[in-house]
N, CA, C and O atoms as a GROMACS GRO file, in nm:
protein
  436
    1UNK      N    1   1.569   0.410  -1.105
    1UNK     CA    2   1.486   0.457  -0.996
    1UNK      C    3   1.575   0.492  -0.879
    1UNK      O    4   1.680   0.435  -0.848
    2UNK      N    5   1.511   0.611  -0.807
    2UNK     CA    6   1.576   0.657  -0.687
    2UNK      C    7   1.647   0.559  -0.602
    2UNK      O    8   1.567   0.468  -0.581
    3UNK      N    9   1.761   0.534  -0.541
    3UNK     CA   10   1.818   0.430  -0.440
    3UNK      C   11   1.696   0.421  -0.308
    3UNK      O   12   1.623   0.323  -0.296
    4UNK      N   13   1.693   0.529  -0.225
    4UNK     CA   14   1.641   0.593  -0.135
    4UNK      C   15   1.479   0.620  -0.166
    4UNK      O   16   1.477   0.734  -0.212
    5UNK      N   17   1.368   0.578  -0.164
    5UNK     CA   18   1.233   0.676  -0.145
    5UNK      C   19   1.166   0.600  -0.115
    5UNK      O   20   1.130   0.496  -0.170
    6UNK      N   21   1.128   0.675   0.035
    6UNK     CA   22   0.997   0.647   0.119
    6UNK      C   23   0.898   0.802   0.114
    6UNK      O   24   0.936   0.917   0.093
    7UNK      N   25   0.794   0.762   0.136
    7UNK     CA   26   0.668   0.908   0.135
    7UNK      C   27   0.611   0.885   0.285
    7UNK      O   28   0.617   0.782   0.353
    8UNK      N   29   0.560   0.996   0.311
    8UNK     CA   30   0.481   0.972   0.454
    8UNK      C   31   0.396   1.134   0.440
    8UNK      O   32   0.454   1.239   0.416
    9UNK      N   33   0.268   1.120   0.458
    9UNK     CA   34   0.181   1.223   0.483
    9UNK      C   35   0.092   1.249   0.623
    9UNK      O   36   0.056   1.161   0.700
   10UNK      N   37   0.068   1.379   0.635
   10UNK     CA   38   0.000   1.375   0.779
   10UNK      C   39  -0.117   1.479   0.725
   10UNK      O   40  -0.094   1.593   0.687
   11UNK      N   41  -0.268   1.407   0.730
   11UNK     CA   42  -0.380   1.495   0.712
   11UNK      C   43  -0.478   1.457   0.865
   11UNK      O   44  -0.515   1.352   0.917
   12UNK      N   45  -0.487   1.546   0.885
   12UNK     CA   46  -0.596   1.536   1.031
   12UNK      C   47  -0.754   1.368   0.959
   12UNK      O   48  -0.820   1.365   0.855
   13UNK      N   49  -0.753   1.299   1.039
   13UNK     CA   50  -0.878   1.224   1.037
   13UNK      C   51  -0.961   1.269   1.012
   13UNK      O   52  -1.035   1.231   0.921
   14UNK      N   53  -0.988   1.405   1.113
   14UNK     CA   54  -1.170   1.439   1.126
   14UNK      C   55  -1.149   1.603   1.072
   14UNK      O   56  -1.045   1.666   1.059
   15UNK      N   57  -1.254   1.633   1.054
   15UNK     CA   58  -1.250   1.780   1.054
   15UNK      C   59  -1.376   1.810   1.034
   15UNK      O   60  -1.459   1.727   0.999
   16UNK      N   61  -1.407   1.974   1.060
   16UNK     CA   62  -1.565   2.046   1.035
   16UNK      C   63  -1.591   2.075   0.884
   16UNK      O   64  -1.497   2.058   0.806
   17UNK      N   65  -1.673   2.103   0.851
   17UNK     CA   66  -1.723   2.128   0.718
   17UNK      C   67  -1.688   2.255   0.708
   17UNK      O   68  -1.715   2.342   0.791
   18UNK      N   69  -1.590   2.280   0.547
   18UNK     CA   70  -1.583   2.405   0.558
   18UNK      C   71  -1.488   2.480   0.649
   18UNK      O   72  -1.510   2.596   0.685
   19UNK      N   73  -1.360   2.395   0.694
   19UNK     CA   74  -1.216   2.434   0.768
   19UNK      C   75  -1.156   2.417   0.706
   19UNK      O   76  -1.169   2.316   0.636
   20UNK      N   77  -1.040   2.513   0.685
   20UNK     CA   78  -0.902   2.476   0.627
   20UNK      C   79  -0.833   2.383   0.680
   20UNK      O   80  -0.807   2.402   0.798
   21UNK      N   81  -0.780   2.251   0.613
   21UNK     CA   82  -0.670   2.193   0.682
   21UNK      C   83  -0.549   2.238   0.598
   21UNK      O   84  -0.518   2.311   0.504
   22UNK      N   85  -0.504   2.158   0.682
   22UNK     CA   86  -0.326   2.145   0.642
   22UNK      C   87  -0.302   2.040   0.637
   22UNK      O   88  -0.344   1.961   0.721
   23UNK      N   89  -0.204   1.993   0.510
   23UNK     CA   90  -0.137   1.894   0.484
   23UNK      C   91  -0.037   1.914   0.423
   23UNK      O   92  -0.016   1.991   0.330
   24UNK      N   93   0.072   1.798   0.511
   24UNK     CA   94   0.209   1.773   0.472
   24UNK      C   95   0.255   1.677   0.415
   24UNK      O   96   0.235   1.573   0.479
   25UNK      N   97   0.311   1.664   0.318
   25UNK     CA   98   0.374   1.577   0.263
   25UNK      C   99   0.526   1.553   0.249
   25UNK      O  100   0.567   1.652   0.188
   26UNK      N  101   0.646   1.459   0.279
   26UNK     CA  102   0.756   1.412   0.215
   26UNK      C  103   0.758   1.323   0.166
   26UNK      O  104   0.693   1.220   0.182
   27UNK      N  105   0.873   1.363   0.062
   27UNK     CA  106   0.903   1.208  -0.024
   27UNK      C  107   1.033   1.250  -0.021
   27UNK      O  108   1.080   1.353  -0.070
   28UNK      N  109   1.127   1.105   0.081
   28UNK     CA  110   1.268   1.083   0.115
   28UNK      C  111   1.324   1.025   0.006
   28UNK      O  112   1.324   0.902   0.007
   29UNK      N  113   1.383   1.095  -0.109
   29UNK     CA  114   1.445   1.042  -0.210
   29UNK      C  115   1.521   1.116  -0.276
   29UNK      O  116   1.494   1.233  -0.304
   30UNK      N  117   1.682   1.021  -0.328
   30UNK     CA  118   1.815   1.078  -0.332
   30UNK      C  119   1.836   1.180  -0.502
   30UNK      O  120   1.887   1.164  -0.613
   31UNK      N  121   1.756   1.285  -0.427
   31UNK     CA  122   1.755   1.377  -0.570
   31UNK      C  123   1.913   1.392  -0.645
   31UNK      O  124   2.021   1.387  -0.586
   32UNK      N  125   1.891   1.411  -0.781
   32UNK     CA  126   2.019   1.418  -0.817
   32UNK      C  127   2.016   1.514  -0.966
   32UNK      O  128   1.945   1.487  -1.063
   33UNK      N  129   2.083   1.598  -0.959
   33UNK     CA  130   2.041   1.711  -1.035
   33UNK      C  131   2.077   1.757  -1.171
   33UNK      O  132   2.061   1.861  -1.234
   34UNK      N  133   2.147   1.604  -1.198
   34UNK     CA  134   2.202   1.603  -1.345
   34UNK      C  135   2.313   1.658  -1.396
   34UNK      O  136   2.362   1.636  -1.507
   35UNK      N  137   2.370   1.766  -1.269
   35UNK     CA  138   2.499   1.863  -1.313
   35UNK      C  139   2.601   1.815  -1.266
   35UNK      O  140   2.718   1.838  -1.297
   36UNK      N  141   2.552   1.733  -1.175
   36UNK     CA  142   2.762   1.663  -1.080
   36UNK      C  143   2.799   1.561  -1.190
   36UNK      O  144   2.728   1.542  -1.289
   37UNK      N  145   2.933   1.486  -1.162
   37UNK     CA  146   3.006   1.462  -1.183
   37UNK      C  147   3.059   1.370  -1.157
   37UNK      O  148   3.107   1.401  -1.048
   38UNK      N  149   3.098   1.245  -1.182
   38UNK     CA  150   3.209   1.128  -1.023
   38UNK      C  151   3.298   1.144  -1.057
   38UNK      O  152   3.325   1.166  -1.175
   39UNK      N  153   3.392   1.135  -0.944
   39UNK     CA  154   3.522   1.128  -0.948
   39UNK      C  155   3.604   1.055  -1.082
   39UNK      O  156   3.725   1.032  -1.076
   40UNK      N  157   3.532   1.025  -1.186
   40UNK     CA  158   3.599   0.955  -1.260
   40UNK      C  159   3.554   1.051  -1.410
   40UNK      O  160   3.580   1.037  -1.530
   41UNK      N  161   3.487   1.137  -1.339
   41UNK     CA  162   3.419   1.235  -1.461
   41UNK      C  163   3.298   1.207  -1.595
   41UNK      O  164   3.273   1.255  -1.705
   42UNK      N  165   3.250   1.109  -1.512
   42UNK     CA  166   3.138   1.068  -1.576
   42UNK      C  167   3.032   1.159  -1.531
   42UNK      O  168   3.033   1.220  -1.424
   43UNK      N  169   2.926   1.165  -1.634
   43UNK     CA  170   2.772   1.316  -1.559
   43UNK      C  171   2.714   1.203  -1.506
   43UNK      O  172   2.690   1.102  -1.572
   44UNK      N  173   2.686   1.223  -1.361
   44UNK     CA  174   2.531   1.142  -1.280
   44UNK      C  175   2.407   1.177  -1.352
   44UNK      O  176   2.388   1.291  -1.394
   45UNK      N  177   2.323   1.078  -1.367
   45UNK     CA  178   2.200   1.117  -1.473
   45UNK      C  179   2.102   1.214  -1.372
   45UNK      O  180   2.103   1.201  -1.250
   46UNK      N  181   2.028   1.299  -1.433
   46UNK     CA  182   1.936   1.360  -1.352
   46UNK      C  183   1.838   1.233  -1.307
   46UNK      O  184   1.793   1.138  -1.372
   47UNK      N  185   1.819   1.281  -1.126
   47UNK     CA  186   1.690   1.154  -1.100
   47UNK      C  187   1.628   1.232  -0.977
   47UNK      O  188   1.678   1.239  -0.864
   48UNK      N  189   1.544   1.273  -1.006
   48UNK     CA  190   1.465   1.427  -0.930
   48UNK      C  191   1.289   1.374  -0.962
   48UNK      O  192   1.248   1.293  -1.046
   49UNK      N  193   1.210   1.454  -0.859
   49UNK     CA  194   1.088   1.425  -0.844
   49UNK      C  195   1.047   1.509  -0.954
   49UNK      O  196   1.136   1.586  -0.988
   50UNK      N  197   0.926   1.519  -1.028
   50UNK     CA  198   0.953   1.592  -1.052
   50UNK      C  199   0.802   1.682  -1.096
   50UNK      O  200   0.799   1.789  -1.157
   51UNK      N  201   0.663   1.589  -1.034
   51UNK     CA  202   0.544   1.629  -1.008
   51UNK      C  203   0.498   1.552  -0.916
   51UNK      O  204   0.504   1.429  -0.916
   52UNK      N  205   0.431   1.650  -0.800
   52UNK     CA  206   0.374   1.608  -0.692
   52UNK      C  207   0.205   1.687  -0.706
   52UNK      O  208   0.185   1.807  -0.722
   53UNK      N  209   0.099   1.577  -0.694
   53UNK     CA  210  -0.007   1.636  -0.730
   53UNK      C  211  -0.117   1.562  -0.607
   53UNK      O  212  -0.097   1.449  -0.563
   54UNK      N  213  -0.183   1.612  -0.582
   54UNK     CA  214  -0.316   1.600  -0.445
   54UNK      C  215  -0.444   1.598  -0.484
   54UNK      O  216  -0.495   1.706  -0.516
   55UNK      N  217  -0.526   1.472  -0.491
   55UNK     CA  218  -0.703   1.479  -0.546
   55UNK      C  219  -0.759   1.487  -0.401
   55UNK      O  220  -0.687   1.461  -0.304
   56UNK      N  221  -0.869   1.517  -0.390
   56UNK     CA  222  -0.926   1.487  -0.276
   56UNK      C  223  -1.050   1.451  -0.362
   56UNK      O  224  -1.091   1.516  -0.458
   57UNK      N  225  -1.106   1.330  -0.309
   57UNK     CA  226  -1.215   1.282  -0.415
   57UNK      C  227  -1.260   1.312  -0.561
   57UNK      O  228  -1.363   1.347  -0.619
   58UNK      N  229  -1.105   1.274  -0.594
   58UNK     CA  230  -1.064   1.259  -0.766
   58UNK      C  231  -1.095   1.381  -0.789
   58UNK      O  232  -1.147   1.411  -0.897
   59UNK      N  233  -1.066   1.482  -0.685
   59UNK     CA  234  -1.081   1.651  -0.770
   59UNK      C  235  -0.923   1.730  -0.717
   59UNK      O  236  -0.886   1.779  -0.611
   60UNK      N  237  -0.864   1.711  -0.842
   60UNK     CA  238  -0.679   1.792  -0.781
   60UNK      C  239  -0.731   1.916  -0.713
   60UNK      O  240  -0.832   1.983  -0.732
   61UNK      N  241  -0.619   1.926  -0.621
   61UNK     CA  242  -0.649   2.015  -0.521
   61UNK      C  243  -0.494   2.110  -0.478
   61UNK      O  244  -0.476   2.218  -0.420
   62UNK      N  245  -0.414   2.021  -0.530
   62UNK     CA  246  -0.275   2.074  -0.526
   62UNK      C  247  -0.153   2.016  -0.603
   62UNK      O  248  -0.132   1.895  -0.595
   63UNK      N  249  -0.073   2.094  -0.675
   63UNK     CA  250   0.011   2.023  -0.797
   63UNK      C  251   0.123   2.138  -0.776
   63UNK      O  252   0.109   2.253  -0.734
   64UNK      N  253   0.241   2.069  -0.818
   64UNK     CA  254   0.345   2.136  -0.774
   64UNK      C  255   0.456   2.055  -0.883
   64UNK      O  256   0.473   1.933  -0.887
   65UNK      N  257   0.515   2.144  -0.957
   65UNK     CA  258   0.626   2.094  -1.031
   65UNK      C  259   0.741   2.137  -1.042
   65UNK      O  260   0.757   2.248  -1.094
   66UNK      N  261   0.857   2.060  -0.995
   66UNK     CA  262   0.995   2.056  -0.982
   66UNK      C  263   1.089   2.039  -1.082
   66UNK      O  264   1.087   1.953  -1.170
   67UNK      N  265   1.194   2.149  -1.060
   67UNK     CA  266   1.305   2.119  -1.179
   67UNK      C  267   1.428   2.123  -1.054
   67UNK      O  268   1.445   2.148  -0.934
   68UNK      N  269   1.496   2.079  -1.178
   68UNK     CA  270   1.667   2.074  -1.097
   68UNK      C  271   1.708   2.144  -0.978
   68UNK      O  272   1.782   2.080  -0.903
   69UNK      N  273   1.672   2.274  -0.941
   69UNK     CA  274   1.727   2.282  -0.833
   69UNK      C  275   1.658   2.259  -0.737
   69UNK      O  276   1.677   2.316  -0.630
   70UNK      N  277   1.544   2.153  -0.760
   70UNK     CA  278   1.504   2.104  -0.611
   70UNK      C  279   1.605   2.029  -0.538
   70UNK      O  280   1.699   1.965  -0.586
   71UNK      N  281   1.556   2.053  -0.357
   71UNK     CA  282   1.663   1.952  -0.292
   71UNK      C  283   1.603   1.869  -0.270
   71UNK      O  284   1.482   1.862  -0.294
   72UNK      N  285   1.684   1.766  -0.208
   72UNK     CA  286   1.635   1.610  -0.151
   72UNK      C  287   1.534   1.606  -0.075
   72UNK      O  288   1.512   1.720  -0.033
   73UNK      N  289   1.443   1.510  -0.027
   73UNK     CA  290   1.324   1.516   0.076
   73UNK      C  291   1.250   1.662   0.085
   73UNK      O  292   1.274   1.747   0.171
   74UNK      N  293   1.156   1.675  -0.021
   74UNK     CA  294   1.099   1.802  -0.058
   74UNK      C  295   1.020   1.771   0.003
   74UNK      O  296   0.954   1.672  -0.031
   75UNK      N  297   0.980   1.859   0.156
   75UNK     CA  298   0.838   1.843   0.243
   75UNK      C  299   0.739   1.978   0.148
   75UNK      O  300   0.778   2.088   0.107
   76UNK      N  301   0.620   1.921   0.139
   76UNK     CA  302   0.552   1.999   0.040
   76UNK      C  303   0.403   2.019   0.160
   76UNK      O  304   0.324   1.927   0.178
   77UNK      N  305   0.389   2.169   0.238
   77UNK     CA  306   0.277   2.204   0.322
   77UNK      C  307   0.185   2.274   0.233
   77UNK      O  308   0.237   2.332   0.138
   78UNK      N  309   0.061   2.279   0.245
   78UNK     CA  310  -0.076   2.333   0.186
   78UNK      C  311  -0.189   2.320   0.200
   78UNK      O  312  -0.227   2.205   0.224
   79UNK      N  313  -0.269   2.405   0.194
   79UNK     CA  314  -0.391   2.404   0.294
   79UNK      C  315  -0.536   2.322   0.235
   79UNK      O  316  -0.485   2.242   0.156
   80UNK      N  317  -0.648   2.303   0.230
   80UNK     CA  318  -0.707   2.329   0.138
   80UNK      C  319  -0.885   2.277   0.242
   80UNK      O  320  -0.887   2.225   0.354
   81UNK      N  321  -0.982   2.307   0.175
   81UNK     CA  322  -1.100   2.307   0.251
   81UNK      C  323  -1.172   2.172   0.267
   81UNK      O  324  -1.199   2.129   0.155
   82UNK      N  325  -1.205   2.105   0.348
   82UNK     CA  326  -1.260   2.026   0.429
   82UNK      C  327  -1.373   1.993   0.382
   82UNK      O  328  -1.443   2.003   0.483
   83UNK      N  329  -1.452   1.956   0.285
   83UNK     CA  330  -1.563   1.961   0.165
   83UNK      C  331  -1.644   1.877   0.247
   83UNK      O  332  -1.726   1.922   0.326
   84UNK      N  333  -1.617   1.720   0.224
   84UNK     CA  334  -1.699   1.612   0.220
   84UNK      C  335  -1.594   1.496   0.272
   84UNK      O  336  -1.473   1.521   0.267
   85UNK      N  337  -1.638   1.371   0.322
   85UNK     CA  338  -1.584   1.307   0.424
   85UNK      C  339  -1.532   1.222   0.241
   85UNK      O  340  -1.604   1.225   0.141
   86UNK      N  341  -1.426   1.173   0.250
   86UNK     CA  342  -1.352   1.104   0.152
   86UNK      C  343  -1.190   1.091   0.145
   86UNK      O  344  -1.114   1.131   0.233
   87UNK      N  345  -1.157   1.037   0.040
   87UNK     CA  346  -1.004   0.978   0.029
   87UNK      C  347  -0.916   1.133  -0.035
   87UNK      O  348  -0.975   1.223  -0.096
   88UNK      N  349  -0.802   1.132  -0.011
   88UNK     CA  350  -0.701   1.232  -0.059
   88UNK      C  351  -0.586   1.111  -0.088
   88UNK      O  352  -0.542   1.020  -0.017
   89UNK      N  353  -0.563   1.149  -0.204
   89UNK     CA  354  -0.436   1.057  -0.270
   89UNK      C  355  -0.353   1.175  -0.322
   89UNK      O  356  -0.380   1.292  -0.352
   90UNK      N  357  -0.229   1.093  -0.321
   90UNK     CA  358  -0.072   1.195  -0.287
   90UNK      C  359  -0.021   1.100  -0.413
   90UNK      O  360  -0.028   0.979  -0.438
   91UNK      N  361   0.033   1.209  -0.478
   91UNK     CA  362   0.066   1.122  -0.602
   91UNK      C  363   0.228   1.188  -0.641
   91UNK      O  364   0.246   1.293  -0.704
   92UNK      N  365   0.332   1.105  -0.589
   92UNK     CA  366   0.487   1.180  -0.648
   92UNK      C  367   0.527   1.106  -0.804
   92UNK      O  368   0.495   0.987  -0.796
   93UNK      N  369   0.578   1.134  -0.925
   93UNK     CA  370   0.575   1.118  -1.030
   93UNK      C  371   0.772   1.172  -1.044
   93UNK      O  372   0.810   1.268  -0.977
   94UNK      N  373   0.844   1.116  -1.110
   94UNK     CA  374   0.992   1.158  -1.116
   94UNK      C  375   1.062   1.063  -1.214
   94UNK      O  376   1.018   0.951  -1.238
   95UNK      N  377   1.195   1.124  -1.281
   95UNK     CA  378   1.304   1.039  -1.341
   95UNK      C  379   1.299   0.886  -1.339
   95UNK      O  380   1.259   0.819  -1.244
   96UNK      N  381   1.346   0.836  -1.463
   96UNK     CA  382   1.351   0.696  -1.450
   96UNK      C  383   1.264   0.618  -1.398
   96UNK      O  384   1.300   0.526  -1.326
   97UNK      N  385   1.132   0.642  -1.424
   97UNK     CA  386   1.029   0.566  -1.390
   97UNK      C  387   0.959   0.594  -1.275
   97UNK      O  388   0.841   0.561  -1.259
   98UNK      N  389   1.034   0.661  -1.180
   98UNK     CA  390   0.980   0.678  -1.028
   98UNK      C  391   0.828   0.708  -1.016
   98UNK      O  392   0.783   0.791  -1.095
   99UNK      N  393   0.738   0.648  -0.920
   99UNK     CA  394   0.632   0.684  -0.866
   99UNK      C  395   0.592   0.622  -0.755
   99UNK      O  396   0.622   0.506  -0.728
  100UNK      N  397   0.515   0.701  -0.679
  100UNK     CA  398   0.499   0.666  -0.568
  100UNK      C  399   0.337   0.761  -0.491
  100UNK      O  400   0.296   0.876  -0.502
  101UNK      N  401   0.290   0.650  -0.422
  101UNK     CA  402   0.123   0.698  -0.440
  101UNK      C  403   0.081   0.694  -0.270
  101UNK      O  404   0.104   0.578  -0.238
  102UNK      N  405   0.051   0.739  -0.198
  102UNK     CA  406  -0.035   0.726  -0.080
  102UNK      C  407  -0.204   0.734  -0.080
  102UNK      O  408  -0.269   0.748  -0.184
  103UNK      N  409  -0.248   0.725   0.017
  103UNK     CA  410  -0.401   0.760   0.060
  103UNK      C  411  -0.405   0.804   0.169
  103UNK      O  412  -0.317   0.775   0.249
  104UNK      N  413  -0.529   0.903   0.208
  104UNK     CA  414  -0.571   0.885   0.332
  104UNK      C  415  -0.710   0.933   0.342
  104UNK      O  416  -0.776   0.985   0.252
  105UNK      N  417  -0.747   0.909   0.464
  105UNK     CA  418  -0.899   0.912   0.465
  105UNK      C  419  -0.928   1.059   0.561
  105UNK      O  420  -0.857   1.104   0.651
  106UNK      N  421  -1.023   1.100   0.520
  106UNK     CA  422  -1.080   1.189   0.641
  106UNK      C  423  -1.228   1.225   0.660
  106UNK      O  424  -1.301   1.239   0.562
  107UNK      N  425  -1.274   1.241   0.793
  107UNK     CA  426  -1.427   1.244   0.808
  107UNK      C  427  -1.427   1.391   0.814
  107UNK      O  428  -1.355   1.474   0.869
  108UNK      N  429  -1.534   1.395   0.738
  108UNK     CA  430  -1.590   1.566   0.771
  108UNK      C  431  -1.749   1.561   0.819
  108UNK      O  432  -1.852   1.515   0.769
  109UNK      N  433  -1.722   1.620   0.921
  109UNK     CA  434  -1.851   1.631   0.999
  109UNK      C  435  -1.921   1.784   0.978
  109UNK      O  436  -2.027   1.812   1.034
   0.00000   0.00000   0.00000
């Protein structure tokens, strides 16, 4: 598992029915791309994110899948519509077991 990974998301609390928001996501973790090398010439194993996926009341809403040449701390922005007042879970999935899950809530008025 990654040395390094913390996640942090920012979705507005409230919103109108039927607005686009925006949401951001990072996940701070020490991607590694399977092609370097150490100084001693051993291969570093690949350890990369390598699906990041978004429900908003258990309905995906955004999925995004990564290969090797992603970089480190992949901030992932995207919009999506303001339905019904409920939970959005952030789901990062990667190498060697990695996962890592958030929530957040938002009212739609």
């Amino acid at each position: 598992m990654s040395k390094t990974s913390r996640t942090s998301i920012t979705v507005p609390a409230q919103a109108k029915k039927g607005s686009i928001i925006e949401i951001r996501a990072i996940a701070q973790h020490d991607m590694e791309s399977g092609f370097r090398y150490t100084e001693s010439g051993k291969l570093i194993p690949r350890d990369i994110i390598r699906v990041f996926t978004c429900t908003y009341n258990n309905v995906e809403v955004f999925k995004a899948d990564f290969y090797a040449g992603i970089g480190a701390n992949p901030l992932i922005i995207f919009t999506t519509l303001a339905v019904e007042s409920g939970e959005l879970e952030f789901k990062w999935v990667g190498d060697d077991g990695y996962e890592a899950v958030n929530r957040a809530r938002i009212t739609v008025s």
